[in-house]
C-alpha positions in Angstrom: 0.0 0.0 0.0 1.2 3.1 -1.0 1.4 6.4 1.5 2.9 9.4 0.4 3.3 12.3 3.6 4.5 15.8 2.7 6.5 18.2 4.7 8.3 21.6 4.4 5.5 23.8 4.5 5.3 27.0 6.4 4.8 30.5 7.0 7.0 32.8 4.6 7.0 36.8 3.8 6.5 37.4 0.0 9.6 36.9 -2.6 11.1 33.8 0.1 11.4 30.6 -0.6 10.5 26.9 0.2 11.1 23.3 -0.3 8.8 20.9 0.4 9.9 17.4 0.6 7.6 14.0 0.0 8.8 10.7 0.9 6.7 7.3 0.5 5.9 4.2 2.2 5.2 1.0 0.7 6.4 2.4 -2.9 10.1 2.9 -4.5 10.5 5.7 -6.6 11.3 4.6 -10.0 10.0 5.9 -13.5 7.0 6.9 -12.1 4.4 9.7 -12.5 4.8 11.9 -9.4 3.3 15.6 -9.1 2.3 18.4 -6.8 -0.8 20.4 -6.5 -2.8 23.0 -4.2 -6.1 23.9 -3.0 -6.2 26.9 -1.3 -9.1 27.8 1.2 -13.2 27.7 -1.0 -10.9 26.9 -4.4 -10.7 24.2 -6.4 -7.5 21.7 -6.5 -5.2 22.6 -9.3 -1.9 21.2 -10.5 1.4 23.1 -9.3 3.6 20.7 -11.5 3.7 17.1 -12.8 6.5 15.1 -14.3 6.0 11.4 -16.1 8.2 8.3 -16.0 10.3 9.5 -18.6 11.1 12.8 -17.4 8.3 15.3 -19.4 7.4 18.0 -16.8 4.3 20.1 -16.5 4.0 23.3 -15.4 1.1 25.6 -14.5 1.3 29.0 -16.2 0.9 31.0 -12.5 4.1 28.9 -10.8 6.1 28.3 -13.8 10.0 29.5 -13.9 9.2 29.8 -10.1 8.6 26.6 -8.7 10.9 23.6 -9.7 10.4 19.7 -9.2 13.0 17.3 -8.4 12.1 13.8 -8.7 15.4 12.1 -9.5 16.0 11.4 -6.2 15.2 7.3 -5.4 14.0 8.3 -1.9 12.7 11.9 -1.3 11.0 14.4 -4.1 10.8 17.9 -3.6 9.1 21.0 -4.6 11.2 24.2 -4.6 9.2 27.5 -4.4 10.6 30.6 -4.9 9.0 34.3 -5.4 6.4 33.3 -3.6 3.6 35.6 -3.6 0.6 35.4 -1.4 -1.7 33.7 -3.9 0.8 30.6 -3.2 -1.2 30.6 -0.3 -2.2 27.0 0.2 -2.3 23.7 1.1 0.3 21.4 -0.9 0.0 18.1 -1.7 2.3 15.2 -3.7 0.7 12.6 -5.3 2.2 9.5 -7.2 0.4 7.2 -9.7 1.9 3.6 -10.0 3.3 3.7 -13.7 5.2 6.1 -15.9 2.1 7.5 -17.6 0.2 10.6 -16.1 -3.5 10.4 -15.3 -5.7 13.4 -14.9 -5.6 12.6 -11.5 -2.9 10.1 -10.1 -3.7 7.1 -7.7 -1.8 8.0 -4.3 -1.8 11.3 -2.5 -0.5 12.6 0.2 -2.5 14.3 3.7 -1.2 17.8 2.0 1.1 20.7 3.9 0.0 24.2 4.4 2.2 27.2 2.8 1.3 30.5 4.1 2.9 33.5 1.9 2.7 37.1 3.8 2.3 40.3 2.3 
């Protein structure tokens, strides 16, 4: 069984930067789909970034040449976030699907951890 847990999150004044980390249970990271995404408080969840088991990376348009993924590493993936702004304001989670193609919406996600971005 797979469990993904995030952490790394906090409280940051605008233009900082973080790096949340995701590490798994029950689940080797190979060439694997693996991703990050928000929700921040009465919106919908939307995709930060997703990468497939080949290396092909997605990007949204609001966090792009800001936020970075790193999913080489065989134990720990990360999510750094820099410029932050306060509509980076919510919670992150990682998610993992178990294969190298990306669904909509992988498999396996993560409880989420909360980014809070000052003015």
């Amino acid at each position: 069984q797979v469990q993904l847990e995030e952490s790394g999150g906090g409280s940051v004044q605008s233009g900082g930067s973080l790096r949340l980390s995701c590490t798994a249970s029950g689940f080797k990271w190979r060439a694997h789909c693996m991703g990050w995404f928000r929700q921040a408080s009465g919106k919908e969840r939307e995709l930060v970034g997703i990468v497939d088991g080949i290396g092909r990376s997605v990007y949204a348009d609001s966090v792009k040449n800001r936020f970075f993924l790193s999913y080489k590493n065989a134990n720990t993936k990360y999510l750094e976030m820099n410029s932050l702004r306060p509509e980076d304001t919510a919670m992150y989670f990682c998610a993992a699907e178990d294969g190298a193609v990306c669904p909509d919406s992988p498999t396996n996600w993560g409880p989420g951890t909360q980014v809070t971005v000052s003015s």
